[in-house]
matplotlib code that plots the C-alpha trace (Angstrom):
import matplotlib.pyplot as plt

x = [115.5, 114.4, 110.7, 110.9, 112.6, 109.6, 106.9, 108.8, 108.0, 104.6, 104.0, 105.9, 103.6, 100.6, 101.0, 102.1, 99.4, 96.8, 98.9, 98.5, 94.5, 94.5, 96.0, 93.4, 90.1, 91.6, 92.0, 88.5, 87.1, 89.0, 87.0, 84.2, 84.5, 85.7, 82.2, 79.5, 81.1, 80.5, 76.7, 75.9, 77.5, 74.3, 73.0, 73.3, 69.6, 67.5, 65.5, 61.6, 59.0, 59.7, 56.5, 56.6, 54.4, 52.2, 52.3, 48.6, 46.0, 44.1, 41.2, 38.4, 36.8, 36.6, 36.3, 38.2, 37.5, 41.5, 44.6, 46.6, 46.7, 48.1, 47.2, 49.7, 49.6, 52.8, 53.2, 53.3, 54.4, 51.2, 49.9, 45.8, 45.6, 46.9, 45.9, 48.4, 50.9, 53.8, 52.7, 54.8, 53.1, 53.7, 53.3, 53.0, 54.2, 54.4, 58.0, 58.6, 58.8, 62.3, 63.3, 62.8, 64.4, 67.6, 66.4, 66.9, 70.2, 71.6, 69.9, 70.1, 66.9, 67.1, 68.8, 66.8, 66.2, 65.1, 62.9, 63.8, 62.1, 63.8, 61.6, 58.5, 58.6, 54.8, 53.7, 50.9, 49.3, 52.4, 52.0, 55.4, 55.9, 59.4, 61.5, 60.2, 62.9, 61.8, 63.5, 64.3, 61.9, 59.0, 60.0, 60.0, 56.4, 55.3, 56.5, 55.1, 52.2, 50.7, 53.1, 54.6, 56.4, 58.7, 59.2, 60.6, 62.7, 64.1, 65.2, 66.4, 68.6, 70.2, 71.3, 72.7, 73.6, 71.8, 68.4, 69.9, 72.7, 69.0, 67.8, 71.0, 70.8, 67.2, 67.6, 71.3, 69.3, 66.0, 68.3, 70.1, 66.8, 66.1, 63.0, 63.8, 61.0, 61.5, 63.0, 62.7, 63.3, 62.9, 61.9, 58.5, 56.5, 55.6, 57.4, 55.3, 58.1, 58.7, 57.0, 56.8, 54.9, 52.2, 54.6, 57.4, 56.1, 54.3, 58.0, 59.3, 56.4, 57.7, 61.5, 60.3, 58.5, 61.4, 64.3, 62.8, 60.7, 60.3, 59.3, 56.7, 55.2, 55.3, 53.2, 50.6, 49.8, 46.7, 48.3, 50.8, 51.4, 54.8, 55.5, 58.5, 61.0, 60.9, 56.7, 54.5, 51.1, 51.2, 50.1, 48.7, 49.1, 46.2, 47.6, 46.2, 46.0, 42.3, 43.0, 44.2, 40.3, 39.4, 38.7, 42.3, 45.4, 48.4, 51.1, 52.8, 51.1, 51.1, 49.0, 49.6, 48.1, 49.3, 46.8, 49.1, 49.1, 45.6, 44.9, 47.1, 48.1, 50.3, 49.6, 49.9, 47.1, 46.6, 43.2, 42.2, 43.7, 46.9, 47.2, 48.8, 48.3, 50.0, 47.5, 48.6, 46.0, 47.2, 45.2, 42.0, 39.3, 38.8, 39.9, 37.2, 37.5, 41.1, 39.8, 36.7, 38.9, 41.8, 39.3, 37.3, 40.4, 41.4, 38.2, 38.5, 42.8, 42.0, 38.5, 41.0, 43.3, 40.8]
y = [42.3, 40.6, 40.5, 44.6, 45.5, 43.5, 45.4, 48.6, 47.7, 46.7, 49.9, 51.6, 49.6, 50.5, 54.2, 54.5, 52.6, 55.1, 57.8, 57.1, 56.3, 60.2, 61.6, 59.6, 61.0, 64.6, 64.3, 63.3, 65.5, 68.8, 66.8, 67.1, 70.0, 71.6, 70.2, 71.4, 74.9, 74.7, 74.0, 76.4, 79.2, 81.5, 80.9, 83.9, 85.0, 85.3, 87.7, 87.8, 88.1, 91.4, 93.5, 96.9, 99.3, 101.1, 104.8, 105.3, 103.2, 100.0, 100.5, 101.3, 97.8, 97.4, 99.7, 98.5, 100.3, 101.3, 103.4, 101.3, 98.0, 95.9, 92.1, 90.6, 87.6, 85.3, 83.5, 86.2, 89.0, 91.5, 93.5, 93.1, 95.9, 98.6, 101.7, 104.1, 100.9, 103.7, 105.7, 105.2, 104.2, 102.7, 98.9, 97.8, 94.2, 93.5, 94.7, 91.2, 89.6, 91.5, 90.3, 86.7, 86.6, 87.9, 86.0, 82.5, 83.6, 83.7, 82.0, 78.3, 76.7, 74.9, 78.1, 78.4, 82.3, 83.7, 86.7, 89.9, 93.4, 94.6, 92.4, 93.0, 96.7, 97.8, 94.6, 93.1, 90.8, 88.5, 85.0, 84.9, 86.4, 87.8, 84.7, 82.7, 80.1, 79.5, 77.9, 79.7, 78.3, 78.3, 82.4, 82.3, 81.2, 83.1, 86.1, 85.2, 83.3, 86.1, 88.6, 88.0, 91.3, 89.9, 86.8, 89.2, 91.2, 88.2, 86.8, 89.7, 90.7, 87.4, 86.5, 90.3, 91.6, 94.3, 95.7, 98.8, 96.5, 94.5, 96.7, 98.2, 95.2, 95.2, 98.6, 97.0, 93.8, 96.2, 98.1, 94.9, 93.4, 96.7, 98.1, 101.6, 102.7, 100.4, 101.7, 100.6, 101.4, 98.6, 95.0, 94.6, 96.7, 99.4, 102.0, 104.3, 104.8, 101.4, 102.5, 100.6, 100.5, 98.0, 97.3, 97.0, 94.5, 92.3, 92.1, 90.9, 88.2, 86.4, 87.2, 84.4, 82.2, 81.9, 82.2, 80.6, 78.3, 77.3, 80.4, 80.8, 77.3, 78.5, 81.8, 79.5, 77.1, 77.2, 77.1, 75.9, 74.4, 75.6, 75.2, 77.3, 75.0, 76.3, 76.2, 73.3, 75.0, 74.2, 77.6, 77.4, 80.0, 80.7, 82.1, 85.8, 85.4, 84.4, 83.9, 80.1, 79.6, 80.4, 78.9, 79.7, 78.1, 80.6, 80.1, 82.8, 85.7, 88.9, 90.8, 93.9, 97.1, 99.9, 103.4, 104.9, 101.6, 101.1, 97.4, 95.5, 92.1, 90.6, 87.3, 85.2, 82.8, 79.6, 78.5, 75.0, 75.4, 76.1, 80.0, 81.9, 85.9, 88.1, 90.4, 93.4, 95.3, 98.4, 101.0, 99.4, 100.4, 97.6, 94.1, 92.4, 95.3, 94.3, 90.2, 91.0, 93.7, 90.9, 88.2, 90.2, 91.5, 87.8, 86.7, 89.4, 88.7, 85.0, 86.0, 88.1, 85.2, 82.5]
z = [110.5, 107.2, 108.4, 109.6, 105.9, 104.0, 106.8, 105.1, 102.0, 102.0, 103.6, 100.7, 98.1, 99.8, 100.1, 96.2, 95.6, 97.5, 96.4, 92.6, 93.3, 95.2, 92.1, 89.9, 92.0, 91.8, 87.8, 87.6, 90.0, 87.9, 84.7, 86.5, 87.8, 84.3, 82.8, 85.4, 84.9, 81.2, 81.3, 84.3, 81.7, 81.0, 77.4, 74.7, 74.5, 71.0, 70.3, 71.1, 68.3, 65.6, 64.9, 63.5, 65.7, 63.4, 63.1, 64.7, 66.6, 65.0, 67.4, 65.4, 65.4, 68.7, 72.2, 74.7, 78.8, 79.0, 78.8, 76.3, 75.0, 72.1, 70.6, 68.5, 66.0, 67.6, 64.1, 61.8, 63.9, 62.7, 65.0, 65.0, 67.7, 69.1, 71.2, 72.6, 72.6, 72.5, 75.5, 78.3, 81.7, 85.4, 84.4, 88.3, 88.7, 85.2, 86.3, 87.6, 84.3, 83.8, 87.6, 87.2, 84.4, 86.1, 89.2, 87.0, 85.3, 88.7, 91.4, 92.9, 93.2, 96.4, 98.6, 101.5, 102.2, 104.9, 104.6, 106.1, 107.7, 105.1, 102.4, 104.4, 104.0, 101.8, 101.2, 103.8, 101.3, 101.2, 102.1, 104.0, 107.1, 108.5, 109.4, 107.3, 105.9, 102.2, 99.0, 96.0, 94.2, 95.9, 96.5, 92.3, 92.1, 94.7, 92.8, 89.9, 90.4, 93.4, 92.5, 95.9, 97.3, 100.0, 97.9, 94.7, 96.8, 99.1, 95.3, 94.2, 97.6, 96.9, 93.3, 93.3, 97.1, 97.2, 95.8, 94.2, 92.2, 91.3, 89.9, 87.7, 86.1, 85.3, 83.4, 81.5, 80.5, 79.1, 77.2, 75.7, 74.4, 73.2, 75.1, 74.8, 76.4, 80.2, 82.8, 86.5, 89.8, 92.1, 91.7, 92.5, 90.4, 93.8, 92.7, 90.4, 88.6, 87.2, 83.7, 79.8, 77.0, 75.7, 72.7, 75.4, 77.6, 74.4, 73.5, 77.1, 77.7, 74.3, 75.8, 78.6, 76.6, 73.4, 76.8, 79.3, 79.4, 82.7, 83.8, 81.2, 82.5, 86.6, 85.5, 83.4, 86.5, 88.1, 91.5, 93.9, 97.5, 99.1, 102.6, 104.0, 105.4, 109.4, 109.3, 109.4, 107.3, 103.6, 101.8, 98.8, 96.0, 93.2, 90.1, 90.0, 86.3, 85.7, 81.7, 83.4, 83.8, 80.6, 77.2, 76.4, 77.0, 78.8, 77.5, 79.6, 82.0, 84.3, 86.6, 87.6, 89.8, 91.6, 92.3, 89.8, 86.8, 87.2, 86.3, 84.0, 82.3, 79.9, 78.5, 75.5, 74.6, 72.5, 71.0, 70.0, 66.5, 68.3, 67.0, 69.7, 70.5, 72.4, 74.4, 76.6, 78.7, 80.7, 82.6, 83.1, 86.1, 87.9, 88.0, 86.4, 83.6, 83.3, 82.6, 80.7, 78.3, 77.8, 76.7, 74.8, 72.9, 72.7, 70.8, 68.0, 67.5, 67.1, 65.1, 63.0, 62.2, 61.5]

ax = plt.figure().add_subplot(projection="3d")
ax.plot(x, y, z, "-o")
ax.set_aspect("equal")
plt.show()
């Protein structure tokens, strides 16, 4: 009996033992817990660079083959040059500056997504093809590195549930950094409707770069090798951004082209002295025009600050 009654209460001591040690791990788990949820909070945003458009164009010095374009000085803010930089016009993929921004608020960068018909609609260039099984973040630089499609509206789909509550807040978070004259319509830039202003988009490239970082650094890369997760071919992305082989350092960039946009780029630049400008091209002929236009516009800003 004695032996059964001390059994009883070793078995007594060792379950208030492991009960205590239970209660311990679920106090520091809630700790835990209670911290990770404080640094996934999304940071308040400051604002990009403040210029004051001028009332009229500062063309004269230069001709530039184009609709509309603008070059700002990053360090003091003055615009060097502007033509029609308030005229409103389909901006293309630039529009998928303003989606990965949202995309990075919200989005997990090891999800594996699997693209869709749905994602695949317009948009044969893509490197993806339905089925594919890709991570979030290789989607992110496909989007922004070859302004991927299917890659911007698998993200997109995602972080939000549906394209059209995409691109709501697309339109709320244009209006809260104050880009009155943005609005779009879908993610990707393909709807002709998706429309801004040189001024507008100067002031959304330096939204990235002050906000976020990381994305400014993925659009400045030469390229990329991704590999979705059910394929065995490595693809391998070249940044459509051909400032990256120039003289100039990119700090942050954006192509863009629809029938409707004609050819377009955003991009800020560093020279050697380490003088930054902001350069906006919209509405140029042809591809190369669109390149040759930017650097061209480049050399006088940078000529104008030296």
């Amino acid at each position: 009996m004695m032996v059964d009654k001390n059994k009883s209460r070793v078995r007594l001591a060792i379950l208030s033992v492991a009960g205590l040690f239970i209660l311990f791990l679920m106090l520091m788990n809630f700790k835990f817990s209670e911290s990770i949820s404080k640094t996934i909070d999304i940071p308040e945003k400051t604002d990009s660079i403040d210029f004051a458009l001028p009332d009229s164009n500062i063309s004269q010095a230069i001709y530039l083959n184009l609709k509309s374009a603008i070059a700002v000085d990053n360090n003091s803010g003055k615009v060097i040059y502007c033509y029609n930089a308030a005229n409103i016009r389909p901006v293309a993929s630039l529009s998928k500056l303003l989606s990965v921004m949202i995309i990075y608020d919200k989005y997990d960068p090891d999800t594996i997504i699997e693209i869709s018909k749905a994602d695949s609609y317009r948009s044969s260039r893509s490197v993806f093809r339905t089925g594919d099984r890709v991570k979030a973040k290789d989607l992110l630089h496909a989007a922004l590195l070859r302004s991927d499609n299917r890659a911007t509206r698998a993200l997109a789909r995602t972080v939000s549930g549906s394209i059209e509550n995409f691109v709501k807040e697309m339109n709320q978070r244009a209006e809260k950094l104050g880009l009155e004259d943005t609005k779009m319509y879908d993610p990707t830039g393909l709807d002709q409707r998706n429309c801004s202003t040189a001024a507008d988009c100067a002031r959304l490239i330096n939204t990235v770069i002050k906000n976020y970082p990381e994305i400014a650094h993925i659009s400045s890369l030469k390229k990329y090798n991704l590999k979705p997760v059910n394929r065995k071919r490595t693809k391998r992305l070249i940044n459509t951004n051909k400032m990256v082989f120039s003289k100039y350092n990119v700090i942050a960039g954006k192509t863009g082209y629809i029938i409707e946009s004609d050819y377009c780029l955003v991009t800020v630049l560093e020279n050697d002295r380490g003088e930054q400008v902001t350069i906006v091209v919209l509405g140029a002929p042809g591809p190369k025009t669109r390149f040759r236009e930017a650097r061209r516009l480049a050399n006088y800003a940078f000529g104008q600050i030296g």
